[in-house]
C-alpha positions, 0 to 999 in steps of 0.5 A: 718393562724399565718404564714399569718398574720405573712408574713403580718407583715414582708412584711409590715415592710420591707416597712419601710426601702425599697430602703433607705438605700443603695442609695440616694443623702442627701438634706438640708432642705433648698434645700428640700425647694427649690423643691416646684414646683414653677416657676423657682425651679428645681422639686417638692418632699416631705419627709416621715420619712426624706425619699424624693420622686419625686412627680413630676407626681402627680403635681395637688395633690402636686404642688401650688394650689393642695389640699396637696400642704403643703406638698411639699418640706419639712418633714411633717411626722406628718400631714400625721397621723393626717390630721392636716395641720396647720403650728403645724402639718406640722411637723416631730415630730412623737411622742406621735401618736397612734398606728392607727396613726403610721400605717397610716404613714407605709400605705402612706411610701408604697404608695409613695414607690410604686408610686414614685421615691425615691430621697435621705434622708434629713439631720435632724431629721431622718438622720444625715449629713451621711446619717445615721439613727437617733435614732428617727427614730429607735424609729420611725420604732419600734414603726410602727413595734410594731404597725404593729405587733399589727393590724397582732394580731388584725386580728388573733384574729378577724378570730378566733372569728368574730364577730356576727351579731346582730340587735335591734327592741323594740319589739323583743329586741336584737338579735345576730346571726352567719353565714359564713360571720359574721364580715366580715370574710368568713369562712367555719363554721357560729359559735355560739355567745359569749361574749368575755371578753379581758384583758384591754378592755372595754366591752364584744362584741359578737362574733361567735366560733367555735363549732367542730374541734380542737381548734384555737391554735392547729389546728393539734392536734389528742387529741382534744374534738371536741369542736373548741374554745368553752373552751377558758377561755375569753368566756362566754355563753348568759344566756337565750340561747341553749350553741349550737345555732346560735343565741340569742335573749335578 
């Protein structure tokens, strides 16, 4: 289960150099924007982290009178982030992003690696007049990658303790309950509710844990209690409730 989200994360961060590094003509943002998709121009590209595509066949998107004509001959890195597509977000400044930001900046670098031609790096903020990376886009590409290794822990941690179901009625109050498909995530055990208490997170949520088995962090183990995750310390159990049952009613 680590190697797989592990294999995620490196799959992913490798997006984040693919095919840029050895190859690729150096364009001016100048010549850049003379590729807008204008009458008499030479074709229609787009830069993403100073990496420039061929945008060419999706030309009712990105050419003039698409919705994401903005877009088209310069580095607008940022908008792609926030959406924001005034003149002050149509920009390649990146810092400051969240997180959640920053991965979506990786999710449309794989899109366009996936879907277009690359064409070269633009000389400027992310690449200097050799065509070498700057040191803002190495603090860029760290701090995707951090990011990525955050979503690729965020997820571990949700198959380890998915979480509940739960429902409100003003006459039966709140119910939490477990099943194998609980949170979203598909599994061979329903689990029994918790509260899951996570340093630096507000709230509790309720999620399920494992009842038998070895616990998550040594799936292999031979000396085990039987218990599956029920010991781990950042839990607790729902007063009023069976420790063992699949639901709970408050």
């Amino acid at each position: 289960r680590r190697a797989a989200a592990a294999l995620v994360f490196l799959c992913a961060a490798g997006i984040l150099r693919r095919g840029f590094e050895s190859r690729g003509r150096l364009l001016s943002p100048a010549e850049l924007r003379r590729h807008r998709g204008l009458p008499g121009q030479p074709g229609l590209y787009l830069a993403l982290l100073g990496r420039v595509f061929d945008v060419q066949r999706g030309r009712r998107h990105y050419g003039p009178g698409g919705a994401y004509s903005a877009l088209a001959g310069r580095d607008a890195t940022r908008a792609f982030a926030t959406g924001d597509f005034t003149p002050a977000g149509l920009v390649d400044d990146v810092s400051a992003l969240s997180p959640q930001e920053l991965l979506s900046i990786q999710g449309w670098l794989s899109f366009y690696s996936d879907n277009y031609d690359p064409v070269g790096k633009l000389v400027g903020r992310f690449y200097d007049e050799n065509g070498s990376p700057t040191e803002a886009l190495r603090e860029a590409e760290a701090a995707i990658e951090e990011a990525l290794k955050l979503q690729a822990e965020s997820e571990e941690r949700r198959q380890q303790f998915p979480p509940c179901n739960s429902e409100w009625s003003s006459a039966k109050g709140t119910r939490f309950w477990c099943s194998r498909e609980s949170g979203g995530v598909s599994r061979a055990w329903a689990g029994v509710p918790r509260k899951l208490y996570r340093p630096g997170s507000k709230g509790s949520p309720c999620v399920c844990v494992r009842s038998t088995g070895p616990p998550w962090d040594h799936p292999h183990s031979s000396q085990h209690s039987n218990r599956g995750d029920l010991d781990n310390p950042h839990l607790e159990e729902y007063k009023g409730c069976h420790p063992l049952a699949e639901q709970c009613v408050l």
